[in-house]
GUPA-139722 format. One record per residue: residue number from 0; x, y, z of N, C-alpha, C in turn; residue in one letter. Coordinates in nm, 3 decimals. Atoms other than C-alpha are relative to their C-alpha. Example, Ala and Ser with C-alpha at 12.3 -4.5 7.8 and 13.67 -1.06 7.14 Angstrom:
<recs>
+-----+---------+---------+---------+---------+---------+---------+---------+---------+---------+----+
!   i !    n.px !    n.py !    n.pz !   ca.px !   ca.py !   ca.pz !    c.px !    c.py !    c.pz ! aa !
+-----+---------+---------+---------+---------+---------+---------+---------+---------+---------+----+
!   0 !   0.089 !  -0.119 !   0.000 !   1.230 !  -0.450 !   0.780 !   0.090 !   0.120 !   0.000 !  A !
!   1 !  -0.082 !  -0.119 !  -0.006 !   1.367 !  -0.106 !   0.714 !  -0.077 !   0.109 !   0.073 !  S !
+-----+---------+---------+---------+---------+---------+---------+---------+---------+---------+----+
</recs>
This chain:
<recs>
+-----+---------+---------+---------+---------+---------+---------+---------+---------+---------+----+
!   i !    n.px !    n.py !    n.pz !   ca.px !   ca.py !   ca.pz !    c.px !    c.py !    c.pz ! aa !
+-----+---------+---------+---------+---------+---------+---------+---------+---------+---------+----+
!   0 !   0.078 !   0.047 !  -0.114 !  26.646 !   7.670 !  -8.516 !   0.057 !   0.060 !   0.129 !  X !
!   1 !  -0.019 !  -0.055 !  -0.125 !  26.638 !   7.840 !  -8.165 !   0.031 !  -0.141 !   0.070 !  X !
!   2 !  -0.063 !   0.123 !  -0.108 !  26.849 !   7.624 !  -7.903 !  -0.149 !   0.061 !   0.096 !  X !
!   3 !   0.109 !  -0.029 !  -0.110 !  26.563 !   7.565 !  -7.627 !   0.089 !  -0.051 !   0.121 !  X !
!   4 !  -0.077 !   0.028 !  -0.157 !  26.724 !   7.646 !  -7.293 !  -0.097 !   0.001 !   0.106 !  X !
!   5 !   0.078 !  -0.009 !  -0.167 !  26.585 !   7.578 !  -6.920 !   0.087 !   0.057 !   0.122 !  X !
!   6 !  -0.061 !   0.010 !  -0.121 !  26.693 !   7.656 !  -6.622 !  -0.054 !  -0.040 !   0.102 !  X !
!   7 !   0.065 !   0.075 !  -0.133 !  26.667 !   7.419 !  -6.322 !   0.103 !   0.069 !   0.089 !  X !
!   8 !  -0.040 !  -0.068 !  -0.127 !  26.699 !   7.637 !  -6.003 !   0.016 !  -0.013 !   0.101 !  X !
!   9 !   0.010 !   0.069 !  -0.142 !  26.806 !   7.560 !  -5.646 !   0.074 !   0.031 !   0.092 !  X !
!  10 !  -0.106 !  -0.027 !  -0.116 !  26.989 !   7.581 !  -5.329 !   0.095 !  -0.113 !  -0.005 !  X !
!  11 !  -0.043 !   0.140 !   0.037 !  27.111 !   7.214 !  -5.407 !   0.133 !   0.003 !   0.118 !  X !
!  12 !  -0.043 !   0.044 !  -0.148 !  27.265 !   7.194 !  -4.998 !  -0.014 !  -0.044 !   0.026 !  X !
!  13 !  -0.145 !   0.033 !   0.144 !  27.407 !   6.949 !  -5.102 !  -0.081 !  -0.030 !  -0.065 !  X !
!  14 !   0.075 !   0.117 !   0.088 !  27.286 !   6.769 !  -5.410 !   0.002 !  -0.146 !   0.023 !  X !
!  15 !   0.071 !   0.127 !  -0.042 !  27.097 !   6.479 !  -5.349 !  -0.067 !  -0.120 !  -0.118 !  X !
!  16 !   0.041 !   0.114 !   0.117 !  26.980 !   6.181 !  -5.597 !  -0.102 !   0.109 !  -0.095 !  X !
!  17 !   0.233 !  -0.076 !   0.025 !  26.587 !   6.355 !  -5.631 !   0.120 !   0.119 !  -0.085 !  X !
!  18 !  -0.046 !  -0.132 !   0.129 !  26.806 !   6.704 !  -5.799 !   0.053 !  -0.067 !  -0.100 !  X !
!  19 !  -0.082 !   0.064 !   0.121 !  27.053 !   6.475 !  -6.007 !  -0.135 !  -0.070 !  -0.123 !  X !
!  20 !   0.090 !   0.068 !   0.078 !  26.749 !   6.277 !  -6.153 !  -0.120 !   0.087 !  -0.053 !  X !
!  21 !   0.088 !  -0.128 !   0.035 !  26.517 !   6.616 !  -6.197 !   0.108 !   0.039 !  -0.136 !  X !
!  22 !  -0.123 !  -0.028 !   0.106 !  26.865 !   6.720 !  -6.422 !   0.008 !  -0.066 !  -0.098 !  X !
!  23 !  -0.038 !   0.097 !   0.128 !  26.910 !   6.436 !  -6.582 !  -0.153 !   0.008 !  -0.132 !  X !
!  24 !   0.149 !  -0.016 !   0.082 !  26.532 !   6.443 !  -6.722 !  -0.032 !   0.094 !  -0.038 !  X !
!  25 !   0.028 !  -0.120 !   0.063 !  26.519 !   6.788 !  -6.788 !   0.110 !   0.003 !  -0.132 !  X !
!  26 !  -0.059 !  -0.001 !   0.130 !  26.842 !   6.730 !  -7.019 !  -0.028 !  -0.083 !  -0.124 !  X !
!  27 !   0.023 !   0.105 !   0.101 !  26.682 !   6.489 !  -7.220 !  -0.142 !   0.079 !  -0.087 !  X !
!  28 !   0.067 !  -0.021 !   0.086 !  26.411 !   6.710 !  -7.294 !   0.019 !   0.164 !  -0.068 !  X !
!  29 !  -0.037 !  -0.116 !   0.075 !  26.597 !   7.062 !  -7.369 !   0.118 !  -0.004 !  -0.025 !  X !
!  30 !  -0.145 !   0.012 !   0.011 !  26.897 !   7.159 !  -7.562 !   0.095 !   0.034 !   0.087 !  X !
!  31 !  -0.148 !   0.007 !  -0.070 !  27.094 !   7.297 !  -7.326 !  -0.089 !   0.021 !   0.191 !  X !
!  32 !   0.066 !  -0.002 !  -0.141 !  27.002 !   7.275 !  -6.894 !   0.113 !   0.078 !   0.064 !  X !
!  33 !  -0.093 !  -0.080 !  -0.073 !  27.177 !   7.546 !  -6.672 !  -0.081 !  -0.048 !   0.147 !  X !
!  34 !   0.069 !   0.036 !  -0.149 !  27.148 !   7.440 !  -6.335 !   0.067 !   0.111 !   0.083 !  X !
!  35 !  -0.039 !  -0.128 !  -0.057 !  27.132 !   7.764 !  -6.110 !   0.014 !   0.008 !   0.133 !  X !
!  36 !   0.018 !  -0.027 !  -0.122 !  27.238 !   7.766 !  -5.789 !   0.017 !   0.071 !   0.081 !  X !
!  37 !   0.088 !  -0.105 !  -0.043 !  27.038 !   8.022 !  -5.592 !   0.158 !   0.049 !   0.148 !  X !
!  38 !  -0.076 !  -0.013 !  -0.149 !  27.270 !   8.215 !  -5.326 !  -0.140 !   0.114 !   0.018 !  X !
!  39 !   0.099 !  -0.109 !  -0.099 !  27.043 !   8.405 !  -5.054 !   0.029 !   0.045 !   0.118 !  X !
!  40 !  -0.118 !  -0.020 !  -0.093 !  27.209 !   8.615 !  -4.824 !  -0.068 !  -0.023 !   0.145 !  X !
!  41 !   0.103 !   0.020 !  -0.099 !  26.889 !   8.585 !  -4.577 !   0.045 !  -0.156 !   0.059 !  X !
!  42 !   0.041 !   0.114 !  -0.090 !  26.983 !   8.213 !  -4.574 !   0.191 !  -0.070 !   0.018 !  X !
!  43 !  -0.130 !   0.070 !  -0.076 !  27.254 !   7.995 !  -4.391 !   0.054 !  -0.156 !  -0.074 !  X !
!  44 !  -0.062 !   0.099 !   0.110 !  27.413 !   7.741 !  -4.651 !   0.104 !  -0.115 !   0.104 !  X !
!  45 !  -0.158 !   0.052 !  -0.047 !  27.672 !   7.424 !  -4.533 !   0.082 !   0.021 !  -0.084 !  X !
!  46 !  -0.093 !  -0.055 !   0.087 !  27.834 !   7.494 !  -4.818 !   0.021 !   0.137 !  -0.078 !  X !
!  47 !  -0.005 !  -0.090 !   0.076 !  27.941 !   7.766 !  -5.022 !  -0.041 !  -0.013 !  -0.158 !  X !
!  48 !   0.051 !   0.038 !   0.113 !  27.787 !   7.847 !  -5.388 !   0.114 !  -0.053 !  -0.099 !  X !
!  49 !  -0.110 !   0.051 !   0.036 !  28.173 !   7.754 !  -5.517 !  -0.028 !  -0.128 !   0.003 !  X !
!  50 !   0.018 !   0.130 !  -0.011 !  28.114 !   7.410 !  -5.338 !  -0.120 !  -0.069 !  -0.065 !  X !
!  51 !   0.120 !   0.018 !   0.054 !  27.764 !   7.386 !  -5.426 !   0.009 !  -0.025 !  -0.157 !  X !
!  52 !  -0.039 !  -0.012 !   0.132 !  27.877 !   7.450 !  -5.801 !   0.079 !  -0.120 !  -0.019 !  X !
!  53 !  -0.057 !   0.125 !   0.005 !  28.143 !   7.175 !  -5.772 !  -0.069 !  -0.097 !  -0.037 !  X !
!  54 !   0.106 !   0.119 !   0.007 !  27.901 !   6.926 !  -5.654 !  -0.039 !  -0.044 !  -0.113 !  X !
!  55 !   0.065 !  -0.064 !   0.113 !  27.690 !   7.009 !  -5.905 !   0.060 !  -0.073 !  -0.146 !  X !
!  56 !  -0.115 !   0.045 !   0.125 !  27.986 !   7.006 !  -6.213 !   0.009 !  -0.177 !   0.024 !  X !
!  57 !  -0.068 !   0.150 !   0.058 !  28.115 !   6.635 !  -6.107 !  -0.122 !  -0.077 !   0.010 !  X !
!  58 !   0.077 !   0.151 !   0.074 !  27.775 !   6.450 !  -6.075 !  -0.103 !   0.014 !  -0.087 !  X !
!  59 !   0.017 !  -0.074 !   0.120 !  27.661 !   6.625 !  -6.407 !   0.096 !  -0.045 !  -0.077 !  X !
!  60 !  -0.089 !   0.000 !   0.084 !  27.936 !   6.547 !  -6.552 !  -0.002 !  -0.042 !  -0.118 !  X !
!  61 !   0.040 !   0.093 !   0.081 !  27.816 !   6.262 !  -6.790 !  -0.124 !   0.089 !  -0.123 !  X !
!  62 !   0.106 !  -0.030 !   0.054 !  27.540 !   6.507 !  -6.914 !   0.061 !   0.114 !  -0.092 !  X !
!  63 !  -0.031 !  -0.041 !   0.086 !  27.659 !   6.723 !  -7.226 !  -0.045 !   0.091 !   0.020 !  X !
!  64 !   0.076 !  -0.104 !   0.019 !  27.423 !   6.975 !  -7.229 !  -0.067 !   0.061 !   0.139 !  X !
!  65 !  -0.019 !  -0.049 !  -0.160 !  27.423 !   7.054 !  -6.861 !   0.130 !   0.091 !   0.090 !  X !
!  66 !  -0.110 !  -0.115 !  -0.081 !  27.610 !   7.373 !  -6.716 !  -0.040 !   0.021 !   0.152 !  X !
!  67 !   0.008 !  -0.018 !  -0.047 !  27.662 !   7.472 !  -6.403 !   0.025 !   0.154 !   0.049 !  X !
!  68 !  -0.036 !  -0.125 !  -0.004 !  27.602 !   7.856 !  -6.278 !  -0.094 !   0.018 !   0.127 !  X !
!  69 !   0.044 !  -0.035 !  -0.080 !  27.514 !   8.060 !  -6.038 !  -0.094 !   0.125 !   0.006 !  X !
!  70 !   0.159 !  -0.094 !   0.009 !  27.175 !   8.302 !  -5.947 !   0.012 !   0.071 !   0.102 !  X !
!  71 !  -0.051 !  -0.027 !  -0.112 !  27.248 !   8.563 !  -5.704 !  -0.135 !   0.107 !   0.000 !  X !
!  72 !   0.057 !  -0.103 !  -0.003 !  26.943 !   8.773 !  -5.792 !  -0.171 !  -0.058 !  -0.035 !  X !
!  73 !   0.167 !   0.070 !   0.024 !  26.540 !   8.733 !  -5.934 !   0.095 !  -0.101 !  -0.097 !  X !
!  74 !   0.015 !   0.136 !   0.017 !  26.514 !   8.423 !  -6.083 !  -0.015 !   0.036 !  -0.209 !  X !
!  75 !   0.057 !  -0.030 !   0.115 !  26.312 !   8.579 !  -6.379 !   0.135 !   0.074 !  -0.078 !  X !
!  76 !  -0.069 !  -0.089 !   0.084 !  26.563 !   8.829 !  -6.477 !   0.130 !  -0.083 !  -0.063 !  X !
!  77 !  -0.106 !   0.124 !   0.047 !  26.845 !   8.540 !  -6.464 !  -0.024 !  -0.069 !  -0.128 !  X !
!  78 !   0.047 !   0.007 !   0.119 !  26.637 !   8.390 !  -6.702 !  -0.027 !   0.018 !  -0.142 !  X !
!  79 !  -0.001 !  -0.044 !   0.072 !  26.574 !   8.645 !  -6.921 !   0.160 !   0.040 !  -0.095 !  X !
!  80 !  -0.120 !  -0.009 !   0.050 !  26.951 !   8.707 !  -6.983 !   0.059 !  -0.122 !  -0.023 !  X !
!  81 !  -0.040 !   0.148 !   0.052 !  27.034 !   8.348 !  -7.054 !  -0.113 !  -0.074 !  -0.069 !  X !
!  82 !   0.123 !   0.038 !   0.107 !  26.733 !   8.344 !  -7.302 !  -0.076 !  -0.098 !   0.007 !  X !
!  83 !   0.033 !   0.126 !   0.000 !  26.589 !   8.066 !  -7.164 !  -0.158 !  -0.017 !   0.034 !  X !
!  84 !   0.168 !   0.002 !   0.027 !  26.234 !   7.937 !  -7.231 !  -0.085 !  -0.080 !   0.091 !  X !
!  85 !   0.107 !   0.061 !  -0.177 !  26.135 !   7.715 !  -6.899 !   0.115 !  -0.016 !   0.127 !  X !
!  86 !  -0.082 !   0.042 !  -0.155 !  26.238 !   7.697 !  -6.547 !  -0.082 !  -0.144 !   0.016 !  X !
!  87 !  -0.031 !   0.131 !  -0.052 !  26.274 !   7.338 !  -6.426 !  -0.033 !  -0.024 !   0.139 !  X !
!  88 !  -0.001 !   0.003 !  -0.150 !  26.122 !   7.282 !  -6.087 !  -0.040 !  -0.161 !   0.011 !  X !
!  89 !   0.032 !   0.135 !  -0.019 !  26.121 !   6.906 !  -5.944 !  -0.157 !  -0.004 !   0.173 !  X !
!  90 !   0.087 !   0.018 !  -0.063 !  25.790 !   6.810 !  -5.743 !   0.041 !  -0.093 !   0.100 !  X !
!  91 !   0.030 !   0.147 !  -0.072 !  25.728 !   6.565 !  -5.447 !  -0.080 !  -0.008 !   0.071 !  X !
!  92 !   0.123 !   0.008 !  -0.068 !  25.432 !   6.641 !  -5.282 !  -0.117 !   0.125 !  -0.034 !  X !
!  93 !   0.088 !  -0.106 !   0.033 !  25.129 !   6.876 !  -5.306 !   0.035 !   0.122 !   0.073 !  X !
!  94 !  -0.031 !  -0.115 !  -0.068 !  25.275 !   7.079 !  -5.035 !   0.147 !   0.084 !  -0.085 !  X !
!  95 !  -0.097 !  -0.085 !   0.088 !  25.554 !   7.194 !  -5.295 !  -0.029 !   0.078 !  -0.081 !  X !
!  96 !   0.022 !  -0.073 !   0.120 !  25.349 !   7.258 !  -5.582 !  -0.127 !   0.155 !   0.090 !  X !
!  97 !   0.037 !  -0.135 !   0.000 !  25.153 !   7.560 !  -5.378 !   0.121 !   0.090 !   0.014 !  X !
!  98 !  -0.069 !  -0.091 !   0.042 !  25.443 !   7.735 !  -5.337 !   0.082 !  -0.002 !  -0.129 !  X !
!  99 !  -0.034 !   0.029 !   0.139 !  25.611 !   7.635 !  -5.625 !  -0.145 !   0.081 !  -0.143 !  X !
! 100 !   0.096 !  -0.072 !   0.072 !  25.283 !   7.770 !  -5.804 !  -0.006 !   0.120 !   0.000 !  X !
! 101 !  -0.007 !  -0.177 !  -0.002 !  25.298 !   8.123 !  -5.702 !   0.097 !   0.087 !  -0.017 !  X !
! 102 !  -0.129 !  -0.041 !   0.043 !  25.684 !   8.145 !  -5.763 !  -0.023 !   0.015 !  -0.171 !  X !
! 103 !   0.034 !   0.016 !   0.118 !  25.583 !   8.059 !  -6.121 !  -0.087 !   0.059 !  -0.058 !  X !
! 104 !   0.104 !  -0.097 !   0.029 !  25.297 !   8.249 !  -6.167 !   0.102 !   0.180 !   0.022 !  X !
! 105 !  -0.088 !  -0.169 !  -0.026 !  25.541 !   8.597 !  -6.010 !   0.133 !  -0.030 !  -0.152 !  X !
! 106 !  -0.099 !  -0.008 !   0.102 !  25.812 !   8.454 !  -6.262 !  -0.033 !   0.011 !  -0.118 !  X !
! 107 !   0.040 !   0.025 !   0.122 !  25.602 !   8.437 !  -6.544 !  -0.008 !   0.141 !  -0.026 !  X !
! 108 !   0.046 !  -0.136 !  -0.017 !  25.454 !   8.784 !  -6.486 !   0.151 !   0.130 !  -0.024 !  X !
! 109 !  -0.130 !  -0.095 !   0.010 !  25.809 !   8.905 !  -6.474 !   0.115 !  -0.043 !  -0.090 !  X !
! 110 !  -0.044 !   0.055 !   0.117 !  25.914 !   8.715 !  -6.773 !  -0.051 !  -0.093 !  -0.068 !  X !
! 111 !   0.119 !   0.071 !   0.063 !  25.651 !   8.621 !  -7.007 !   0.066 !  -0.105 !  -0.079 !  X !
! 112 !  -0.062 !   0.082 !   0.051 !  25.903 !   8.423 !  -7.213 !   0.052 !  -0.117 !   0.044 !  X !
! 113 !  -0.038 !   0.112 !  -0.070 !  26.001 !   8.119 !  -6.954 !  -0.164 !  -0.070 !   0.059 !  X !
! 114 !   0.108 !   0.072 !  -0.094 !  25.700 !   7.852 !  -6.858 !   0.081 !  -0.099 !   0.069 !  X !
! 115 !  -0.047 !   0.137 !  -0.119 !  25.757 !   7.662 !  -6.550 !  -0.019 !  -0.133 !  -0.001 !  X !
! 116 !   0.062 !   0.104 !   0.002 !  25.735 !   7.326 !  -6.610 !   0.084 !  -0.096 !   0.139 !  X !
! 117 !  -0.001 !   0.093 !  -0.119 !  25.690 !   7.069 !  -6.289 !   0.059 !  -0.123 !  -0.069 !  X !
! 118 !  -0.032 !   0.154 !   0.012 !  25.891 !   6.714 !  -6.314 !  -0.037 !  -0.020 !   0.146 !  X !
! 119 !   0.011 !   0.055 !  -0.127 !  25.744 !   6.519 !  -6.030 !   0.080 !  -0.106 !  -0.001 !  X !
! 120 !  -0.110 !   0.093 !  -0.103 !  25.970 !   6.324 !  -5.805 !  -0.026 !  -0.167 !  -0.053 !  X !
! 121 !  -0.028 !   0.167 !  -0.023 !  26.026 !   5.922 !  -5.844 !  -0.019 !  -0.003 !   0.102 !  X !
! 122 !   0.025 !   0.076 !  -0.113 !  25.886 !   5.753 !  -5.608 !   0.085 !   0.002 !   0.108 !  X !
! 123 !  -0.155 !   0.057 !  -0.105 !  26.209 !   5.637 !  -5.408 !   0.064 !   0.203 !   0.024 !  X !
! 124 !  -0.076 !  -0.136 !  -0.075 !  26.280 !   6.032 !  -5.370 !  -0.091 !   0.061 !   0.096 !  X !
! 125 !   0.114 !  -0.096 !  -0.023 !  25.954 !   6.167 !  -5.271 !   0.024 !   0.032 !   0.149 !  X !
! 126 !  -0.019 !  -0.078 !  -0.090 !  26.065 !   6.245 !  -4.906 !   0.140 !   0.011 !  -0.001 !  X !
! 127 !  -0.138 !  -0.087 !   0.059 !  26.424 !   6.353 !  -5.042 !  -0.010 !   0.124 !   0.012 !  X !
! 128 !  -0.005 !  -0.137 !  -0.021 !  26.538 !   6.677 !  -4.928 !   0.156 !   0.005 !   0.062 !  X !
! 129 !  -0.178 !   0.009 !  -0.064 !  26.917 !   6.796 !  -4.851 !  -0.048 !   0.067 !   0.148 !  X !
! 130 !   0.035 !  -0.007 !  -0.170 !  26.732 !   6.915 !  -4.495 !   0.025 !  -0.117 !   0.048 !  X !
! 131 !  -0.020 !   0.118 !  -0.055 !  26.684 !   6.549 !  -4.446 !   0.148 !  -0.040 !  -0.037 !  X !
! 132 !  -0.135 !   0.055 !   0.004 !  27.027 !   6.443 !  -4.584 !   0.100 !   0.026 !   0.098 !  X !
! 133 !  -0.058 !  -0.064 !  -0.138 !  27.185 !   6.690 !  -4.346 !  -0.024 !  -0.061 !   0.105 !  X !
! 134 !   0.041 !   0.084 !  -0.159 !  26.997 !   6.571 !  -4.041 !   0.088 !  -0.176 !  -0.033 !  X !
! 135 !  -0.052 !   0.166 !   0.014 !  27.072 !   6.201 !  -4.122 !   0.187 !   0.002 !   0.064 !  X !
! 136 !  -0.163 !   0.011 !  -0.012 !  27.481 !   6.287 !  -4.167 !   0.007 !   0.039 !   0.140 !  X !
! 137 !  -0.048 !  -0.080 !  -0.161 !  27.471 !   6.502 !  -3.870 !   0.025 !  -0.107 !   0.128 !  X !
! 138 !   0.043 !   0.094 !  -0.082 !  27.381 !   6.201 !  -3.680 !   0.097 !  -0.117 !  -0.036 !  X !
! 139 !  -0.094 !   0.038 !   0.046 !  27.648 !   6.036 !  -3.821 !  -0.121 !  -0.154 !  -0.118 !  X !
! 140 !   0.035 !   0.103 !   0.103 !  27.390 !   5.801 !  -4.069 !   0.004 !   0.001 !  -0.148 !  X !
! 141 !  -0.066 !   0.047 !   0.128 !  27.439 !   5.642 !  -4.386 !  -0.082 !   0.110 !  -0.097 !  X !
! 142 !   0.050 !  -0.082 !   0.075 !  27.361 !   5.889 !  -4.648 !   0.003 !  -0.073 !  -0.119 !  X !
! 143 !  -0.010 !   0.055 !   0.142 !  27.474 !   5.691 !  -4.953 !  -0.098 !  -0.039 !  -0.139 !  X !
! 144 !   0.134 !   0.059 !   0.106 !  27.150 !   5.581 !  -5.097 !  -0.087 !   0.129 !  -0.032 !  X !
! 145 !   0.087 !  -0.086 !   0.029 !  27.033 !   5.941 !  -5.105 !   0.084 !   0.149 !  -0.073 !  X !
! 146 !  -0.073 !  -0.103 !   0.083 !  27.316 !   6.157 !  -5.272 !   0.099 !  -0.120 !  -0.094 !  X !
! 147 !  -0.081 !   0.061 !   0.089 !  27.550 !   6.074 !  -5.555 !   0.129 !  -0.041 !   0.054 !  X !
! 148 !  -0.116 !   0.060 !  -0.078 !  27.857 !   5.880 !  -5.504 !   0.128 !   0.089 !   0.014 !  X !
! 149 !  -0.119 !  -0.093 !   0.025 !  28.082 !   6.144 !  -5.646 !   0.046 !   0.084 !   0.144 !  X !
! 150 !  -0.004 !  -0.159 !  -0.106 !  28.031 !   6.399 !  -5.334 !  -0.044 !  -0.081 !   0.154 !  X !
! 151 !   0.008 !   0.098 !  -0.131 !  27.918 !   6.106 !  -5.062 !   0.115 !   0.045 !   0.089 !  X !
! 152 !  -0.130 !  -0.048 !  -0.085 !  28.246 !   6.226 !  -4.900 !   0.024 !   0.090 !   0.044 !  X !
! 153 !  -0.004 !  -0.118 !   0.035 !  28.248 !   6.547 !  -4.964 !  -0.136 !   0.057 !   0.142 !  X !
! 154 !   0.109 !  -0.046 !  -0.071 !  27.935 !   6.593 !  -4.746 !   0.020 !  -0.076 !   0.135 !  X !
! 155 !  -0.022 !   0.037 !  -0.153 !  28.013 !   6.339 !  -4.463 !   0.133 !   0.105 !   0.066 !  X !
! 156 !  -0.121 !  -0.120 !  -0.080 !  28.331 !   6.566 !  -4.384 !  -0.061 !   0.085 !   0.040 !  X !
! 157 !   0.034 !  -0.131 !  -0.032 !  28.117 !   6.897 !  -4.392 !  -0.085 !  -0.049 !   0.117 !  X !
! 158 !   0.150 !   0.029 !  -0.138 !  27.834 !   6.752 !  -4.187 !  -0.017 !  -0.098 !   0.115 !  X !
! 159 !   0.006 !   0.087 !  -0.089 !  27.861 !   6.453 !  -4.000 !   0.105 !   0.046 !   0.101 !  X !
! 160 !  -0.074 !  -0.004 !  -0.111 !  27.977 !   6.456 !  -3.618 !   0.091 !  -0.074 !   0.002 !  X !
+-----+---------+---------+---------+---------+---------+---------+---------+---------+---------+----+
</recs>
């Protein structure tokens, strides 16, 4: 039997509940989940993909079949060399799934072997975003109820005033 791998892809600056709970549900339905996090040199990170990876590793930790790696290039081709048969994208509004649709449609095209499958958001995340988490800390407010406890710290140091 072929192991069925995914990869769930992201900038995950920082990780926030809404990614941990996209993870957790994607490992329950493939054998193994690589969670890829995307560096882009175009864009301006608070953390580094090292830290980002951390994160990542300790509130994963509990999940067996959940690695943590990194994507420094297409998406598709990442893919294709870690044989893996869907990318993992988490939903929360309609304004995600058009772009999210045309990433998936170019990834497919450029690796017929991975389908994209959408997990939409839980409720309690659906305006979850590490933009908003950021803003919040920056401002020095409570973040706790919207990232994991492991890294709650970890992120008020980097970000909050």
């Amino acid at each position: 039997m072929n192991k069925k791998i995914a990869v769930c892809p992201g900038s995950f600056d920082p990780v926030t509940l809404g990614h941990l709970d996209i993870i957790e549900r994607a490992s329950e339905l493939f054998d193994e989940v690589i969670v890829a996090v995307s560096i882009n040199s175009q864009k301006a990170y608070s953390f580094t993909a090292e830290e980002r990876m951390e994160m990542i590793k300790s509130v994963s930790k509990h999940l067996p079949n959940v690695t943590v790696d990194k994507c420094d290039g297409l998406l598709a081709e990442y893919c294709k060399d870690k044989g893996a048969v869907a990318i993992v994208k988490g939903l929360r509004a309609v304004t995600d799934f058009e772009y999210e649709f045309q990433q998936a449609l170019a990834n497919k095209k450029l690796y017929e072997k991975a389908d994209t499958i959408f997990l939409t958001t839980r409720a309690e995340n659906m305006y979850l975003s590490s933009s908003v988490v950021k803003e919040i800390a920056s401002y020095g407010g409570d973040i706790s109820e919207f990232v994991p406890s492991d890294v709650l710290e970890i992120i008020n140091n980097r970000i909050a005033k």
